[in-house]
C-alpha positions as CSV (number, residue, x, y, z in Angstrom):
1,X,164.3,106.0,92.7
2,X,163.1,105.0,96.0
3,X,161.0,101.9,96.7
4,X,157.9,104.2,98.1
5,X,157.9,106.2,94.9
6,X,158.2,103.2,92.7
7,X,155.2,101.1,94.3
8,X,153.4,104.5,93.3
9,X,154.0,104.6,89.9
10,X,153.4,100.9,89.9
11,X,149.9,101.4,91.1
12,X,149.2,104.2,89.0
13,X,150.3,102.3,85.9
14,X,148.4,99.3,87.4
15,X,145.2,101.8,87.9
16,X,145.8,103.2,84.2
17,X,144.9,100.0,82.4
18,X,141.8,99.3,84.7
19,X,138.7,100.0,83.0
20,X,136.6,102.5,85.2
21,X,134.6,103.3,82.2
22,X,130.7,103.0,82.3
23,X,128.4,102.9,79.0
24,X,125.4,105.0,79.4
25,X,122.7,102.7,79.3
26,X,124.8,99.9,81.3
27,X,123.3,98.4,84.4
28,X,124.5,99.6,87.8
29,X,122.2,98.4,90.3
30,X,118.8,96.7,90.8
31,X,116.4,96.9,93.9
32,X,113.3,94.6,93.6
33,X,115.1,93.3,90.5
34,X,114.4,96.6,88.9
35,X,117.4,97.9,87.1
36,X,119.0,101.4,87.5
37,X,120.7,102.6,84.8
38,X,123.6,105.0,84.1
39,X,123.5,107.5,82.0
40,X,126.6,109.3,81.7
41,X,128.3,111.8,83.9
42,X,125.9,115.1,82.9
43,X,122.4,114.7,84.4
44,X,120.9,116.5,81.9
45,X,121.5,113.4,78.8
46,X,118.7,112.6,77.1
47,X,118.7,109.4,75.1
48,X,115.2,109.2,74.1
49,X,111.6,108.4,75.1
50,X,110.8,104.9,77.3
51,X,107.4,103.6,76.6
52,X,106.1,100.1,77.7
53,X,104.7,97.7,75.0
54,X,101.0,99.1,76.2
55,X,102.4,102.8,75.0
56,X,102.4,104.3,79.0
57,X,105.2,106.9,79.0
58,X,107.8,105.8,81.6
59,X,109.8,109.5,80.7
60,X,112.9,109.8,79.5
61,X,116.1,107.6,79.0
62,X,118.2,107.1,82.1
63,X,116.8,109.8,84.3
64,X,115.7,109.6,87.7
65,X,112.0,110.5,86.9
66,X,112.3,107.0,84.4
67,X,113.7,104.9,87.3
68,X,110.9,105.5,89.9
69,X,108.5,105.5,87.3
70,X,109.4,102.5,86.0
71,X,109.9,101.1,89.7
72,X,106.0,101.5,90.1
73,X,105.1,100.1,86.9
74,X,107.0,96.8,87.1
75,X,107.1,96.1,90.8
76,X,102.7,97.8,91.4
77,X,101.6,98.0,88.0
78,X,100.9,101.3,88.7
79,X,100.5,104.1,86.3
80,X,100.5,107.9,86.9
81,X,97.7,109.7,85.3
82,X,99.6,112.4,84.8
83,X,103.0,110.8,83.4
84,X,104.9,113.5,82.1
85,X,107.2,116.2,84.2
86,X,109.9,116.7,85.8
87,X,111.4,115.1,89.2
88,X,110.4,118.2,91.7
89,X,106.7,118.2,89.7
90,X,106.4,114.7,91.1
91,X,105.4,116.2,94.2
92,X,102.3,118.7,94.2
93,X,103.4,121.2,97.2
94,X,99.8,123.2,96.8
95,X,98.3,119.6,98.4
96,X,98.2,119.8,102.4
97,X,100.4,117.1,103.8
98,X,98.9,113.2,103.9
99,X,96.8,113.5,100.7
100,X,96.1,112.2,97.8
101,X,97.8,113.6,94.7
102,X,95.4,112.7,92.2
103,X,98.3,113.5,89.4
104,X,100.3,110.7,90.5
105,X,97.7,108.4,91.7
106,X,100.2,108.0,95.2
107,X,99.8,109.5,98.6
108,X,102.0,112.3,99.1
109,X,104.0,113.3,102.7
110,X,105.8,116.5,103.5
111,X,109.8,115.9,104.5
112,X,108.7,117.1,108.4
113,X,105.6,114.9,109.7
114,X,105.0,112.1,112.1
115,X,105.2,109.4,110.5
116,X,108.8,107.8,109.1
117,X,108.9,107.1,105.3
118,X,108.5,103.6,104.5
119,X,110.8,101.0,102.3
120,X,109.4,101.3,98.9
121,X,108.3,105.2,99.4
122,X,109.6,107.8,96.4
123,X,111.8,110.3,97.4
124,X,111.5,114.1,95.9
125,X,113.7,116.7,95.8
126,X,112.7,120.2,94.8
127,X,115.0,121.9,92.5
128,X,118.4,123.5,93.7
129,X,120.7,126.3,92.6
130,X,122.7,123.7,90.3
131,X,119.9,121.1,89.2
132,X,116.2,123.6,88.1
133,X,114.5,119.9,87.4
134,X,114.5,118.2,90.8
135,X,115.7,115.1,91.9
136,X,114.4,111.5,92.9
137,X,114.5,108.2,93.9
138,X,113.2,104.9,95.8
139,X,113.6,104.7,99.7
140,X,115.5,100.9,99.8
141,X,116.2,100.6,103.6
142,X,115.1,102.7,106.4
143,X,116.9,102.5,109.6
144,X,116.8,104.1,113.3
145,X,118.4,107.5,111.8
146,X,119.1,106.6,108.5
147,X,117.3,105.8,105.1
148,X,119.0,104.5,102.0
149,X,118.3,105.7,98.3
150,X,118.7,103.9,95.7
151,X,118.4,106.2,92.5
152,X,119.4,106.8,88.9
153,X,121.1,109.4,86.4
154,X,123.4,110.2,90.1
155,X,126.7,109.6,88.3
156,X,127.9,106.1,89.0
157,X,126.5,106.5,93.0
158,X,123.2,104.4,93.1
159,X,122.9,104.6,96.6
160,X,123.0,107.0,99.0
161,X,122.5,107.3,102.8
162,X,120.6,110.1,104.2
163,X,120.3,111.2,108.2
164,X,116.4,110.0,109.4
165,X,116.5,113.2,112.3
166,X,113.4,112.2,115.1
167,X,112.6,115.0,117.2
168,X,109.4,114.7,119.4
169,X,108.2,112.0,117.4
170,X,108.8,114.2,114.4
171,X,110.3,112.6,111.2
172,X,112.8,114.5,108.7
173,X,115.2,113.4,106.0
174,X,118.2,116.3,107.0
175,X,119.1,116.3,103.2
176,X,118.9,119.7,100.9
177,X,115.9,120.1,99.1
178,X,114.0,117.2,100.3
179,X,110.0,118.1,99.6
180,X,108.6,114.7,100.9
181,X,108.3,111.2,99.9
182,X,105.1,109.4,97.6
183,X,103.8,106.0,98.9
184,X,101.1,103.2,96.7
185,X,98.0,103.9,98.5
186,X,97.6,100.9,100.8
């Protein structure tokens, strides 16, 4: 056997015994010392119900919608009035863009606008061919042409960097299915 071959199977013996494996419910990441939590390779798991001790419905075990929700709750104290849906429903897309979405208690603006999402903001995603429910998480850094999202019930990938595009002092994440971001009222 030759010694290119051998350091192969080496390192692929070496890789066999490492443990990659992730428990759903384990802790991947934190932002704001908020943890996200994985829940398994299929977005669609369901573990249960998350309530607070005061009974206020943070949605469903690990999924994205829990994550941000949560976020708001522990980092604002904020509560949505209306705190059931899915992750595209976080977004009201009948609203003009800049107002007030009385269902989440949050200003709401559209993906294309003047002004560049903030550290902090929510992140919607409208559903897609492969995922009907949406998508969403917490804008953790925002750069020149860049913004970072930190998110759950994404596999093991709690961050992700997305391309800021400015054109003419107009701002839009260049992701798929982006619908806007959701800020705390100031």
């Amino acid at each position: 056997m030759n010694k290119h071959l051998y350091s192969l199977l080496i390192g692929f013996t070496f890789l066999s015994f490492t443990s990659f494996n992730y428990e759903v419910g384990q802790v991947l990441d934190r932002y704001y010392d908020v943890p996200v939590y994985y829940n398994g390779n299929n977005f669609r798991n369901v573990i249960g119900r998350n309530l607070t001790t005061d009974g206020y419905n943070l949605g469903l075990k690990y999924q994205c919608v829990e994550y941000v929700k949560r976020f708001y709750y522990e980092v604002h104290n904020h509560k949505m009035p209306n705190s059931y849906g899915h992750a595209k429903e976080l977004f009201d897309q009948s609203l003009d863009d800049v107002a007030f979405n009385s269902e989440r208690g949050l200003m709401q603006y559209r993906n294309t606008r003047y002004e560049k999402p903030q550290e902090g903001d929510m992140l919607v995603y409208g559903k897609s061919p492969n995922n009907p429910f949406g998508h969403t998480g917490i804008i953790c850094e925002v750069g020149t042409n860049h913004v970072i999202l930190i998110q759950q019930n994404h596999g093991v990938k709690t961050r992700q960097k997305l391309t800021l595009a400015e054109f003419q002092g107009i701002y839009t994440i260049a992701d798929y299915d982006v619908l806007g971001w959701l800020r705390f009222p100031e």
